[in-house]
VMD Tcl script that draws the C-alpha trace (Angstrom):
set ca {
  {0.39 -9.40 -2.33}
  {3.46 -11.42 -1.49}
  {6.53 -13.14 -0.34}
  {9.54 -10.58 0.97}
  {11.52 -12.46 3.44}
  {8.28 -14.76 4.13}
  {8.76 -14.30 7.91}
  {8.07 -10.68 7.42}
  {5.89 -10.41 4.90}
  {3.76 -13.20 5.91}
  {3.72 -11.38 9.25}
  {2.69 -7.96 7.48}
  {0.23 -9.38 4.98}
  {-1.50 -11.62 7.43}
  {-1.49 -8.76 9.74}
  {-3.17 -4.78 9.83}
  {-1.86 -5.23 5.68}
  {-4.12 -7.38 4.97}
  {-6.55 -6.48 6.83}
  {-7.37 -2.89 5.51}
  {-6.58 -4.03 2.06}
  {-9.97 -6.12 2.74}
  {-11.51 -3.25 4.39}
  {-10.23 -0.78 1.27}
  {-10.76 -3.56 -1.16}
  {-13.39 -1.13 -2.77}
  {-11.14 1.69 -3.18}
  {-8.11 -0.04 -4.43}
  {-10.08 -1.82 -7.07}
  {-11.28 1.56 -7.95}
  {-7.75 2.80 -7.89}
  {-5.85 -0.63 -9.56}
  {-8.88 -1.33 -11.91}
  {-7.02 0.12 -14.81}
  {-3.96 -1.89 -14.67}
  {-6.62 -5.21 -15.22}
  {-6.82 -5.04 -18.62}
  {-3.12 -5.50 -19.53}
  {-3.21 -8.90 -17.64}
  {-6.80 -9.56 -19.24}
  {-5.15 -9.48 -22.48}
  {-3.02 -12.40 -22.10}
  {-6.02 -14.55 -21.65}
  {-7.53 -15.41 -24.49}
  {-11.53 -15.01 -24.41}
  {-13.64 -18.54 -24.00}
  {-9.76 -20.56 -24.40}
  {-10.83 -22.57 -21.37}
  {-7.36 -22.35 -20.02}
  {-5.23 -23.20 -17.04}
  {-4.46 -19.67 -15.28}
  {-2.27 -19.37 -12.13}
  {-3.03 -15.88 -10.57}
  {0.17 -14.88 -8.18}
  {-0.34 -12.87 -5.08}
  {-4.25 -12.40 -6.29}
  {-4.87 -10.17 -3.28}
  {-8.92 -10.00 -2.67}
  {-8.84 -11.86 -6.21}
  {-10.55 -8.74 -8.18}
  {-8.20 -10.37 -11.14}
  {-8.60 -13.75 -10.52}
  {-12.15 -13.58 -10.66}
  {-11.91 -11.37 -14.37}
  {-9.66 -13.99 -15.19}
  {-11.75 -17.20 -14.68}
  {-14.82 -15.51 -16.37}
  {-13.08 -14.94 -19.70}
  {-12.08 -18.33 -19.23}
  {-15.11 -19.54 -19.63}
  {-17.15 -23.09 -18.06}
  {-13.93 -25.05 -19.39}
  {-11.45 -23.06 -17.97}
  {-9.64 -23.11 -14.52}
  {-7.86 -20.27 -12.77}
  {-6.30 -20.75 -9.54}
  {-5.35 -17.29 -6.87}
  {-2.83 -18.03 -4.82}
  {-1.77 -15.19 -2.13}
  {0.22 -15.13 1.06}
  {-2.66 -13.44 3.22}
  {-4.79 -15.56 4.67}
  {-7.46 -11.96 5.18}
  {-6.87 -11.28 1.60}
  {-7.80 -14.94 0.48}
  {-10.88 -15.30 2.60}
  {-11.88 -12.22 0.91}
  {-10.89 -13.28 -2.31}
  {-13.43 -16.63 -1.80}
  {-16.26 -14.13 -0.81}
  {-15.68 -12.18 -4.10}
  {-16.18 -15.34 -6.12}
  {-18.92 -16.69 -4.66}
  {-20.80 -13.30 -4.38}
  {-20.11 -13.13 -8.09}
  {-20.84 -16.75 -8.48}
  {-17.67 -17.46 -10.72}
  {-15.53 -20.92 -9.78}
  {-12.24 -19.27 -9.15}
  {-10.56 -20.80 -6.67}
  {-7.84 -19.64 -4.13}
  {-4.86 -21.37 -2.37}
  {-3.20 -19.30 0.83}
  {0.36 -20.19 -0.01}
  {4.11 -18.45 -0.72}
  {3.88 -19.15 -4.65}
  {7.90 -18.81 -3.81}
  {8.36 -21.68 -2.43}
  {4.77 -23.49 -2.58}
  {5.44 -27.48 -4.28}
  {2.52 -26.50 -7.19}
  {1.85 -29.78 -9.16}
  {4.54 -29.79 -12.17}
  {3.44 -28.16 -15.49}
  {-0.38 -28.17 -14.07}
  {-0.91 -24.44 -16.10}
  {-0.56 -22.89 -19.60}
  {-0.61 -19.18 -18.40}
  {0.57 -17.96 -15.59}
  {-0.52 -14.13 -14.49}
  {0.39 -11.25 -12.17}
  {-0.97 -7.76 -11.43}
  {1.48 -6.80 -9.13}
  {2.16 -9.29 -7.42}
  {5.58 -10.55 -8.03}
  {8.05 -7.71 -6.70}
  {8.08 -8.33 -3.13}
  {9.79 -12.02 -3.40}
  {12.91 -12.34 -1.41}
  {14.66 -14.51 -3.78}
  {13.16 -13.73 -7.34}
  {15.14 -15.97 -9.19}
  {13.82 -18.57 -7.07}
  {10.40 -17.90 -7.49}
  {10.37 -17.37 -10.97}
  {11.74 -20.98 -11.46}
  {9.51 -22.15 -8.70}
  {6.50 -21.05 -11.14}
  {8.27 -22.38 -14.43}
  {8.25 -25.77 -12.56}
  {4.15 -24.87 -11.84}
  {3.95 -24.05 -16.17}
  {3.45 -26.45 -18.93}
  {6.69 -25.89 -22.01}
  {5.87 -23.03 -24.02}
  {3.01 -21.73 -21.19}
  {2.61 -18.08 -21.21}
  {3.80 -15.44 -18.59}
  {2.49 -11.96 -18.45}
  {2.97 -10.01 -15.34}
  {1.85 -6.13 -14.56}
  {4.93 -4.63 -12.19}
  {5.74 -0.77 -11.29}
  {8.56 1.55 -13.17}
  {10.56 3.46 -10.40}
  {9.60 5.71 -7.84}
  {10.73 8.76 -10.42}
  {7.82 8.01 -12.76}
  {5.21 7.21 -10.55}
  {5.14 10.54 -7.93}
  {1.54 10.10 -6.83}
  {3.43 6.80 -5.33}
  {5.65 8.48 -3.17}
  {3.77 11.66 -2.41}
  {2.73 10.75 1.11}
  {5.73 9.49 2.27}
  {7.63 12.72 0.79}
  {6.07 14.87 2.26}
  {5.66 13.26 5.69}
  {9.36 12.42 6.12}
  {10.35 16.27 7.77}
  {7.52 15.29 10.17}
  {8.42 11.85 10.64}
  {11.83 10.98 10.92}
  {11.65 7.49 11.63}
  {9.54 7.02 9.00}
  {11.29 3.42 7.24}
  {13.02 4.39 4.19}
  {11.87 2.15 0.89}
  {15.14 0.25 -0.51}
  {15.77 0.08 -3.91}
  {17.33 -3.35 -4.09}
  {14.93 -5.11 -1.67}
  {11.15 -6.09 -2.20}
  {8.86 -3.84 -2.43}
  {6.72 -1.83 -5.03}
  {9.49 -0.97 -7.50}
  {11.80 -4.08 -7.40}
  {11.40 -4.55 -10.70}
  {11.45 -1.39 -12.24}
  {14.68 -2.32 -13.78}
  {13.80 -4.22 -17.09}
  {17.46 -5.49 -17.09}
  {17.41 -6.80 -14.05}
  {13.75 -8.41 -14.93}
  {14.96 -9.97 -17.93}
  {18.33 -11.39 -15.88}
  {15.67 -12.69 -13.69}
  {13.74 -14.82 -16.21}
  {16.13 -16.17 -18.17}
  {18.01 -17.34 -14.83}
  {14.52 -19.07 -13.63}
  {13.72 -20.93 -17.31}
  {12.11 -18.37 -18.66}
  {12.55 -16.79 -22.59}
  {11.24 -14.60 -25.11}
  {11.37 -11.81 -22.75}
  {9.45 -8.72 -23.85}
  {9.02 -6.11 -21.70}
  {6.60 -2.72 -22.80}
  {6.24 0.55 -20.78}
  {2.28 1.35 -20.39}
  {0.52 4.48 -18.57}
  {-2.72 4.13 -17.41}
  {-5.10 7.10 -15.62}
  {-6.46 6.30 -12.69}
  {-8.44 7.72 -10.26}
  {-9.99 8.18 -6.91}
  {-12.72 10.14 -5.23}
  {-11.27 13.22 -2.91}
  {-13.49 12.57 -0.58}
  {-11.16 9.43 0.07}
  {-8.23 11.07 -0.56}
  {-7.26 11.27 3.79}
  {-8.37 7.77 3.97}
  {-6.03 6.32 0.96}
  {-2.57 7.74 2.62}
  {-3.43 7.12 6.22}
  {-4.11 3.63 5.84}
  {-2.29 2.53 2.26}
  {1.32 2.71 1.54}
  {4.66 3.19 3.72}
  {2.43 6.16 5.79}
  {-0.46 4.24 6.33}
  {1.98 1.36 8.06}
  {3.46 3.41 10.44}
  {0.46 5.82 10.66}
  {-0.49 3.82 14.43}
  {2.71 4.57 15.57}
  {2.61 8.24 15.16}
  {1.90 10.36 18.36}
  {-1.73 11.78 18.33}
  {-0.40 15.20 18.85}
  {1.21 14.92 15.56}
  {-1.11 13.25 13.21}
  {-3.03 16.34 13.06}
  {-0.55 18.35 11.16}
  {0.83 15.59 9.55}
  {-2.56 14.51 7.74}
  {-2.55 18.48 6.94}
  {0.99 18.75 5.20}
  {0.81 15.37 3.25}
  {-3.06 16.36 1.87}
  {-1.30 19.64 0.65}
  {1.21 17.77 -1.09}
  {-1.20 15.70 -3.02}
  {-2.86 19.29 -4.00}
  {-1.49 19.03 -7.78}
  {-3.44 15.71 -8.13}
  {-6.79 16.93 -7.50}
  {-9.39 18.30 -9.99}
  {-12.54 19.43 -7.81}
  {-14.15 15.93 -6.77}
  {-11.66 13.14 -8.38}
  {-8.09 12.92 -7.70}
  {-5.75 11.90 -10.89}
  {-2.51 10.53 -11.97}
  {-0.46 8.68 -14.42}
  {0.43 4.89 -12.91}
  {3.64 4.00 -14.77}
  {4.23 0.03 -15.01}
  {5.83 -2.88 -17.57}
  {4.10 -5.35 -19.25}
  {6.21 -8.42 -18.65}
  {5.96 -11.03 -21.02}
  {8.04 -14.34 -21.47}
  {7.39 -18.06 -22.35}
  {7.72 -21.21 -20.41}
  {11.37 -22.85 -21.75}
}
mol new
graphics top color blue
foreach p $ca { graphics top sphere $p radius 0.5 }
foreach p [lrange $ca 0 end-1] q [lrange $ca 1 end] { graphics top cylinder $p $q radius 0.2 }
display resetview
């Protein structure tokens, strides 16, 4: 994860964020695992490349990343959680592959100039404040001609298992924040216009941007545990009364009722494969 205005998000992600997306890091790979192989792709096998991973999380991609790289290669994580990095270390080492990991805002973070020939995101790149920024910040970070290829959400509309929770809870919960469309946040850049706009303004070209759907699953046994702690619900989730939460976790888990098939709960994840060269 990333950036936002960095005063909050650095607050959020270096917070209770970041901390249960360590804690969950087992579920969301299971969840986000699908959505690897996109950014995979742009990586060619044994190329012994120079990768830059932005906001790597608990570096699940990084790690894939550096070990199609190969002994040559190099690929660099860089988050703005300090949990999410520390776990992100542990992952590599556990694995034993020599990714490594830099706590930093990649928005604003003085990367030495054109130190990497691909430069990679699995959403990780909608929750900058200043986009346009950023994505120039990075072109400074690229070689001429490097690749970009970045995994980012469609809108809210296409992706419903997204939203679910927070749908359903908002009758019980009216102070529940409202998402908005033109700030960070999961679905910035579900607008390919406005993604395009964004990479040509930041030195970008060659923009190419592809719709993919990808199934993905989780066990309904962790089905509770997934909108209580994840997602706009599982934020505010601490501040709801105790006298509440017990309907609440009752109507949402009804709501996600079309989802489940006996033990495994299923959707459709909706995204864009970003692509564009260094100019």
């Amino acid at each position: 994860m990333t950036h936002g205005t960095e005063n909050e998000q650095s607050a959020r992600w270096n917070g209770r964020a970041g901390n249960v997306w360590v804690e969950e890091q087992t579920l969301l790979d299971r969840l986000l695992g699908p959505m690897e192989e996109p950014v995979l792709a742009a990586v060619p096998a044994g190329h012994g490349g120079r990768v830059l991973d932005v906001g790597c999380g608990t570096g699940g991609t990084t790690v894939a990343v550096a070990q199609r790289l190969g002994t040559e290669g190099r690929c660099l994580g860089v988050d703005i959680s300090e949990p999410m990095i520390a776990a992100a270390r542990e992952r590599a080492e556990r694995e034993g592959v020599p990714a490594s990991f830099l706590r930093a805002d990649a928005q604003a973070h003085a990367f030495e100039p054109g130190t990497f020939d691909t430069i990679v995101s699995r959403f990780g790149v909608m929750f900058f404040d200043d986009p346009v920024r950023a994505f120039a910040n990075l072109r400074r970070a690229a070689e001429d001609g490097a690749r970009l290829r970045c995994v980012v959400w469609r809108g809210a509309e296409d992706n419903p298992f997204m939203t679910t929770a927070e749908r359903a809870a908002a009758p019980l919960l009216p102070d529940l924040p409202a998402r908005s469309p033109d700030g960070p946040g999961q679905f910035a850049f579900a607008d390919p216009d406005r993604v395009r706009n964004v990479l040509t303004r930041s030195g970008w070209a060659e923009a190419d941007i592809v719709p993919f759907d990808a199934p993905c699953s989780l066990p309904t046994a962790d089905l509770v545990r997934y909108f209580t702690r994840l997602g706009p619900l599982g934020q505010f989730m601490p501040d709801v009364p105790e006298e509440v939460r017990p309907r609440l976790v009752e109507t949402v888990r009804a709501a996600f009722e079309p989802f489940v098939h006996g033990p495994e709960v299923r959707f459709v994840a909706a995204g864009w494969t970003v692509d564009a060269r260094a100019r």
